[in-house]
Biopython code that builds the backbone (N, CA, C, O; Angstrom):
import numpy as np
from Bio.PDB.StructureBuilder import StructureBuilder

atoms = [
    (1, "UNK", "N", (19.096, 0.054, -172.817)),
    (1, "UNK", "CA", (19.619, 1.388, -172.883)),
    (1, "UNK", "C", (21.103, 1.343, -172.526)),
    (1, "UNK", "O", (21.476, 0.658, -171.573)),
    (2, "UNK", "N", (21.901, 2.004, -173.212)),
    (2, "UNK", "CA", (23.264, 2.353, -172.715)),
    (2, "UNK", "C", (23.911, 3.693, -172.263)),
    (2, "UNK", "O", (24.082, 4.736, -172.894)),
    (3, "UNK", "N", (24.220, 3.356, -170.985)),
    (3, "UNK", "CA", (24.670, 4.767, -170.412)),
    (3, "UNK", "C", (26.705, 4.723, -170.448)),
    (3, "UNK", "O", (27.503, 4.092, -169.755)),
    (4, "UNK", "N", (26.858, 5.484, -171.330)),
    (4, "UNK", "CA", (28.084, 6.267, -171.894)),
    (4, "UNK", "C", (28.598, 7.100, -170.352)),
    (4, "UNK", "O", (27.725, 7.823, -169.870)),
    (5, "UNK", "N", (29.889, 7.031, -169.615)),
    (5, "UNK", "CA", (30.354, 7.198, -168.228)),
    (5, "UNK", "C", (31.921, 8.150, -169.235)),
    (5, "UNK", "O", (32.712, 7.793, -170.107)),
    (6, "UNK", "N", (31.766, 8.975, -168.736)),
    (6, "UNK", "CA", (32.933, 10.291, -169.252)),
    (6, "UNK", "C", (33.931, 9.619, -168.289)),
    (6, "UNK", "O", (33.486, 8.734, -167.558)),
    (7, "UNK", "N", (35.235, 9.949, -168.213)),
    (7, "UNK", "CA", (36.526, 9.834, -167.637)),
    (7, "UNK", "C", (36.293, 10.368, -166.476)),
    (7, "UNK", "O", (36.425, 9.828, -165.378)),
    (8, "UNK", "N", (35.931, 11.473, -166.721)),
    (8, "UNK", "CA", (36.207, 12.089, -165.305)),
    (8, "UNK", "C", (34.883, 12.478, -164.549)),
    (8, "UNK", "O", (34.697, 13.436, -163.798)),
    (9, "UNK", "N", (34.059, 11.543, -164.920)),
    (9, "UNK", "CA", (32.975, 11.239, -164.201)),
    (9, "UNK", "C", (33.213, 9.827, -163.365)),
    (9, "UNK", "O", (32.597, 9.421, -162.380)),
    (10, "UNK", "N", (34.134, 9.313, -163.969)),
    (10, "UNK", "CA", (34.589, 7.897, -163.149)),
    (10, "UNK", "C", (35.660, 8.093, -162.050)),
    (10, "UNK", "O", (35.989, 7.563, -160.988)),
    (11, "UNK", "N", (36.039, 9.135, -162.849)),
    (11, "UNK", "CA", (37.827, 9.620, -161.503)),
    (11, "UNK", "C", (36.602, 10.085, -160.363)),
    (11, "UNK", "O", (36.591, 9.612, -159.226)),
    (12, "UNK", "N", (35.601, 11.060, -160.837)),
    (12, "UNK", "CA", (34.298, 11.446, -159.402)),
    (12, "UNK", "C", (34.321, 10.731, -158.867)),
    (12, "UNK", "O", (34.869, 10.822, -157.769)),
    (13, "UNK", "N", (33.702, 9.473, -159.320)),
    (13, "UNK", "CA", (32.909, 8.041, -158.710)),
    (13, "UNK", "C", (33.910, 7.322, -158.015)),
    (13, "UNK", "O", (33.647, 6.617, -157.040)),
    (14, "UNK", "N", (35.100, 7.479, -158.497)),
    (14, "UNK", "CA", (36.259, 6.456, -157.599)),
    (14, "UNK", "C", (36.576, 7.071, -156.578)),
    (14, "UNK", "O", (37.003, 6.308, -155.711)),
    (15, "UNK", "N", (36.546, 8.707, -156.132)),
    (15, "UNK", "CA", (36.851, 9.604, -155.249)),
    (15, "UNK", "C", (35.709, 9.644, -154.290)),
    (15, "UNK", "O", (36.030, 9.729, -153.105)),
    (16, "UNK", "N", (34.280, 9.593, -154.610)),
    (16, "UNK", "CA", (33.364, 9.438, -154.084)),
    (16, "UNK", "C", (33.768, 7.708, -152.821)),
    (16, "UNK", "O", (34.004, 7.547, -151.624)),
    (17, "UNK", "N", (33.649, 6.919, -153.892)),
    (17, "UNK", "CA", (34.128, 5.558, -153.393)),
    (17, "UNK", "C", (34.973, 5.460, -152.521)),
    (17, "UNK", "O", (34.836, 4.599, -151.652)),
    (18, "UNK", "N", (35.808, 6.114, -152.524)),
    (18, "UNK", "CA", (37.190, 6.161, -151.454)),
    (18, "UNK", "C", (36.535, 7.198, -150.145)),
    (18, "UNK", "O", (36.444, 6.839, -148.971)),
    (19, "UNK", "N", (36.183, 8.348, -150.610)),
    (19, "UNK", "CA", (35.784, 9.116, -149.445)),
    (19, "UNK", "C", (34.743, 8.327, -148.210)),
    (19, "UNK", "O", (35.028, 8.423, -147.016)),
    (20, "UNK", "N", (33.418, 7.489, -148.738)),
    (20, "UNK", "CA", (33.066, 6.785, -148.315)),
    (20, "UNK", "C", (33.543, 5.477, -147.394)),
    (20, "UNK", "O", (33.027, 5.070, -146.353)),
    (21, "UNK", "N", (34.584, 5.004, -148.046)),
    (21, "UNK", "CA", (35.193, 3.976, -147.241)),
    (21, "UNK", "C", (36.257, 4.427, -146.441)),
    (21, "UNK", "O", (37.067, 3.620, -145.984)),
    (22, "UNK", "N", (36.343, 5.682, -146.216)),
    (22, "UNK", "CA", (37.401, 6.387, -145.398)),
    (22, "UNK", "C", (36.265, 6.400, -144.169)),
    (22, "UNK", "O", (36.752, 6.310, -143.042)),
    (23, "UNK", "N", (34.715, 6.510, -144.256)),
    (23, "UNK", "CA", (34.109, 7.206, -143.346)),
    (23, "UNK", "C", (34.017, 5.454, -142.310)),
    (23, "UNK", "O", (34.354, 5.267, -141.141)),
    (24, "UNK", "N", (33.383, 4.351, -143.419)),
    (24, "UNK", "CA", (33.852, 2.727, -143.111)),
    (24, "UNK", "C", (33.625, 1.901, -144.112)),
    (24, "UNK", "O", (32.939, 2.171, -145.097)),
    (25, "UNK", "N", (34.218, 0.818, -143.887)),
    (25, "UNK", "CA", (34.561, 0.411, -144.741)),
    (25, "UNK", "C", (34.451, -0.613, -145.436)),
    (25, "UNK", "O", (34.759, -1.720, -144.995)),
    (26, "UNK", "N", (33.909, -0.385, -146.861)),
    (26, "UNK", "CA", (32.917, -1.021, -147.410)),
    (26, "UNK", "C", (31.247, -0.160, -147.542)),
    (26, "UNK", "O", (30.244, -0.698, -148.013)),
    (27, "UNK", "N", (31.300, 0.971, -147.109)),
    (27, "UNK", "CA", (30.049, 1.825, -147.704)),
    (27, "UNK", "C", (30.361, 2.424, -149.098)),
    (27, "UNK", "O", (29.604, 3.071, -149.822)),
    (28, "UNK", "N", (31.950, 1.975, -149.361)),
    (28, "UNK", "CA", (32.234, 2.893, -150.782)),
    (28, "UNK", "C", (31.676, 2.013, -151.841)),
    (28, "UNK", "O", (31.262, 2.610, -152.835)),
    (29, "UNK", "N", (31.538, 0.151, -151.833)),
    (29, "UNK", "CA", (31.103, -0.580, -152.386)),
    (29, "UNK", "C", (29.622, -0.171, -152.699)),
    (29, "UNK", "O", (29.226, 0.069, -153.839)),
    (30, "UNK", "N", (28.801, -0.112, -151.507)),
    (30, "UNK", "CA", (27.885, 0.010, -151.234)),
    (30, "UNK", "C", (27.151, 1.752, -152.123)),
    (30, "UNK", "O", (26.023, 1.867, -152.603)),
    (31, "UNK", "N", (27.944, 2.544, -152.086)),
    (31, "UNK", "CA", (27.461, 3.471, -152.919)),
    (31, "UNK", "C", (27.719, 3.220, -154.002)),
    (31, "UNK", "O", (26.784, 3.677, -154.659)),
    (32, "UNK", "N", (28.641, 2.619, -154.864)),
    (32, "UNK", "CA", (28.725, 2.017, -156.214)),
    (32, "UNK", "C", (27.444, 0.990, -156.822)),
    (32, "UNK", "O", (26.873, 1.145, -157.902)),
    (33, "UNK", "N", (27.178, -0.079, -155.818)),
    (33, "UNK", "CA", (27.183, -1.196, -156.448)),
    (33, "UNK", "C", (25.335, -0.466, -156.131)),
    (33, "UNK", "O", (25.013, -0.026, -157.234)),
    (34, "UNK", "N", (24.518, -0.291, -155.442)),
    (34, "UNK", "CA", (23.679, -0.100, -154.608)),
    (34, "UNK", "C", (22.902, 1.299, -154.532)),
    (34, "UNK", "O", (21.739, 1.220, -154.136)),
    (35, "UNK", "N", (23.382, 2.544, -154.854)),
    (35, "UNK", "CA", (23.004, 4.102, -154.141)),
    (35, "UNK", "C", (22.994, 4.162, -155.956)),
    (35, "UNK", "O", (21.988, 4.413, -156.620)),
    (36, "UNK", "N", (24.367, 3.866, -156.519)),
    (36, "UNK", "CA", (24.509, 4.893, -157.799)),
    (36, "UNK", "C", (23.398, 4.368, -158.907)),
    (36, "UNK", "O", (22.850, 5.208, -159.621)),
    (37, "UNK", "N", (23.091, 3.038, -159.032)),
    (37, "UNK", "CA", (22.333, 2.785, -160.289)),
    (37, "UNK", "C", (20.760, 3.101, -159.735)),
    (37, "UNK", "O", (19.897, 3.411, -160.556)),
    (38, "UNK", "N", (20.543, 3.034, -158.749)),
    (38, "UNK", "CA", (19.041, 3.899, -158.270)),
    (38, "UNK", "C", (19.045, 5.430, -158.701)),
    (38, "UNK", "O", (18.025, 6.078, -158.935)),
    (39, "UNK", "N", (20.267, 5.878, -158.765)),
    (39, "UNK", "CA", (19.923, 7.319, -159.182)),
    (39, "UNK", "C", (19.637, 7.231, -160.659)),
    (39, "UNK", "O", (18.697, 7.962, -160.973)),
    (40, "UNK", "N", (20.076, 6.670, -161.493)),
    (40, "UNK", "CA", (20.094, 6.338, -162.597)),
    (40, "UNK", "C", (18.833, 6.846, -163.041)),
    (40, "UNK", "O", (18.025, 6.497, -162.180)),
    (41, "UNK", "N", (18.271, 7.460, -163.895)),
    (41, "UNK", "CA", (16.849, 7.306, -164.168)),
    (41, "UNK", "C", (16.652, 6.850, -165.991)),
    (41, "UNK", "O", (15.530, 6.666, -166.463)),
]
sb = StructureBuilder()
sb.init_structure("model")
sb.init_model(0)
sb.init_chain("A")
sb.init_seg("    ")
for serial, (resi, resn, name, xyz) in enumerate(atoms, 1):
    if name == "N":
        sb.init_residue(resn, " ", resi, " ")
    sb.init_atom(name, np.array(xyz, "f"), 0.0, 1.0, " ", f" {name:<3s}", serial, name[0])
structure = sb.get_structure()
């Protein structure tokens, strides 16, 4: 299956990413690599 990622669904995901690793660091990896493709359905 191929999942098609809009622009500014990625500018989200990179803002998401950053907010996360503001909280520490390296959970922003961790919601990318780890949290996001489980939501995936």
């Amino acid at each position: 299956m191929k999942i098609r990622v809009l622009r500014t669904a990625m500018d989200d995901l990179a803002a998401g990413r950053l907010f996360y690793d503001k909280q520490q660091e390296g959970v922003g990896d961790y919601f990318l690599i780890v949290c996001l493709p489980k939501s995936i359905h």
